[in-house]
C-alpha positions as CSV (number, residue, x, y, z in Angstrom):
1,X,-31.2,-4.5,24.1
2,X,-28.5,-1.9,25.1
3,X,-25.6,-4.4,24.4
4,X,-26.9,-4.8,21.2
5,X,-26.5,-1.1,20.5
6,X,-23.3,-1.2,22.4
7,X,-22.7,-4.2,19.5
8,X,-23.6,-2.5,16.9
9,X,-21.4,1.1,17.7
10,X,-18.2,-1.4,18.4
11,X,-19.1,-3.0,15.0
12,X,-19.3,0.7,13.6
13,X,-16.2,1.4,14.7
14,X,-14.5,-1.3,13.9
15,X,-15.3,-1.5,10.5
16,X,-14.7,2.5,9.9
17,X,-11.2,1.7,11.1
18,X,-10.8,-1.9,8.7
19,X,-11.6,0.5,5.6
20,X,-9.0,3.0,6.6
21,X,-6.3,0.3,7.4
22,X,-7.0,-1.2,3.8
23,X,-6.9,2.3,2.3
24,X,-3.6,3.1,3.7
25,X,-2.5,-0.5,3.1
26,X,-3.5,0.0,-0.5
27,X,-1.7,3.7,-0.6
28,X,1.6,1.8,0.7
29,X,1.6,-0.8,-1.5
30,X,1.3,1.5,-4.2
31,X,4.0,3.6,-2.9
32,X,6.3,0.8,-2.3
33,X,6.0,-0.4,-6.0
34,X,6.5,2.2,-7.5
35,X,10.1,2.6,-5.7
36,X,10.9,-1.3,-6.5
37,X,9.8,0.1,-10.5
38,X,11.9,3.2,-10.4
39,X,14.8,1.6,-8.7
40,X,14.6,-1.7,-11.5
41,X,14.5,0.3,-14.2
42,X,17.0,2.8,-13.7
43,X,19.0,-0.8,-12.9
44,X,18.2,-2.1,-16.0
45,X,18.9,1.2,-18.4
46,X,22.3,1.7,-16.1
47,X,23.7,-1.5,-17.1
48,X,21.9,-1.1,-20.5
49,X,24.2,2.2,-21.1
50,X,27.0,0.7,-19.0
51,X,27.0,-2.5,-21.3
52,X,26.4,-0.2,-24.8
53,X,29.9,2.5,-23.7
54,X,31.8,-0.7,-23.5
């Protein structure tokens, strides 16, 4: 029954570290659309105030 503790500990582990992976993940994603939003939209209101000068 010791490798089932040994199991169970690796399984512990493993999953602690799957959780944090997904967080970060999730904290990336979120960092990486809020760029692509900021960068569209100042895109979109350049050429918006670009097109209206004209």
């Amino acid at each position: 029954p010791w490798e089932h503790l040994l199991g169970m500990g690796l399984g512990a582990v493993f999953a602690n570290q799957l959780v944090k992976w997904d967080a970060q993940l999730q904290e990336d994603l979120d960092k990486m659309l809020e760029k692509a939003k900021a960068a569209n939209e100042s895109r979109y209101f350049g050429n918006e105030f670009f097109s209206s000068s004209l």
